[in-house]
Structure formats: C-alpha cells, structure tokens
C-alpha positions, 0 to 999 in steps of 0.5 A: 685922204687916202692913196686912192683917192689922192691917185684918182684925183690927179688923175681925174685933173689930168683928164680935164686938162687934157680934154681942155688942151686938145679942144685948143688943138683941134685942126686940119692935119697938114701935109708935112711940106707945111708942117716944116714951113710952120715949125720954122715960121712960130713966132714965140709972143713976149712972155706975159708976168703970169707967164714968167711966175709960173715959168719959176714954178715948173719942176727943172731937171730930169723926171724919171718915166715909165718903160725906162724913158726920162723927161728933161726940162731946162729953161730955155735960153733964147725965149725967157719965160719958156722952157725946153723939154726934151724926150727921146730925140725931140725937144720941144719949146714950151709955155708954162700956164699955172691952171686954177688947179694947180696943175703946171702946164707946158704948152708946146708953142707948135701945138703938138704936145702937152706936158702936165705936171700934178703934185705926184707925177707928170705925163706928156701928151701928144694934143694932135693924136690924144695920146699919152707919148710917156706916163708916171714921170716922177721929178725928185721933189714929186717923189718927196711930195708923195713920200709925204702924201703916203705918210699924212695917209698912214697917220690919219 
C-alpha cells in the first residue's frame, strides 16, 4: 500500500464517518435562549463496558494541528468513560465509540462536534454546521504510526 492510497483510505473513512455523524445530528436550529438551557440540562448516561474499552483506546494528551492550532484530550474526572477535549477556549465532554472500522470517535454528548481519530491523523468537526473546526491533527503515537506506515511503503 503506498502513501497515496494509505491518505485516501483514511480519508474516504473519515468521510463516512462524518456523513454518518451529521445523519445523527440533524435538527431544528434553537434560539440561543434554549441552547443555554440544554447545555446546562445533558444529562450524561452511565458509560456502557464498550464505552469504557474504547475510552482506554483514545489517544490522550496533545495532538499538534494545522494553521498552529492543538487538540487537547484528558479524561474526564466527573464522567468515567468520557473524556474532556479541548480547542481553542471550548472544551467539550465526549463519548468514545470504537467504529467497525477502527476509527476512534468522540462524540460530543451536546451533539455539536465530532472528533475523529484514524491511524495517521485526527480532525474535529462541527456536526451542526458540517465543517471541519481543525484538521491534520497528529498525537505522538500517530506520527510513529505513520513513520512506520512510510517505511512498510519504502520496503515494498
């Protein structure tokens, strides 16, 4: 498998993901009266045993993005099984969901974003708008992972 094809497979699961995510999200646009009266009313389910595994597979820590922006993701202390993602000023409570293919998703439990992490990079998504918030954000063991990607690619 060669570098191309390695980039447009990740990208073509993100893709799907993504279309999958905003399916999901898909609603009504709230005044920002209600907004505020739903963001303080989530009520966040006990996390399910899936819920817990795929929470010990997410990528911790800092994830170096494009334009010179980050991606910080800790669990979260109140919510086991969740974790805390934060860009920019905004933190977001997120649910990790291991898809069948591997991607780790982080669902925001308020249904305004989508982090998605693939083998060689990561990118967050604003699932009421469809737009990307950051791209090419890249975790330490995601830079190994393609390190080694491009060197299985060299030898064959």
């Amino acid at each position: 498998m060669n570098k191309t094809s390695i980039r447009a497979a990740g990208l073509a699961i993100a893709v799907l993901l993504v279309c999958a995510g905003l399916a999901q999200a898909q609603s009504s646009p709230a005044k920002k009266k209600d907004k505020a009266t739903a963001a303080s009313q989530t009520v966040v389910a006990q996390a399910s045993p899936e819920q817990l595994a795929a929470a010990d597979m997410v990528l911790l820590g800092t994830s170096q993005c494009e334009f010179n922006q980050s991606v910080d993701v800790t669990r979260s202390e109140k919510h086991p099984g969740y974790v805390d993602l934060r860009h920019g000023k905004r933190t977001y409570l997120m649910k990790p969901l291991l898809s069948s293919t591997g991607a780790m998703r982080l669902e925001d439990v308020r249904g305004e974003a989508l982090y998605i992490q693939i083998a060689n990079k990561s990118m967050l998504l604003n699932t009421r708008t469809g737009q990307r918030m950051v791209d090419e954000c890249v975790h330490e063991r995601q830079r190994a992972a393609s390190g080694s990607m491009r060197a299985a690619a060299l030898i064959n």
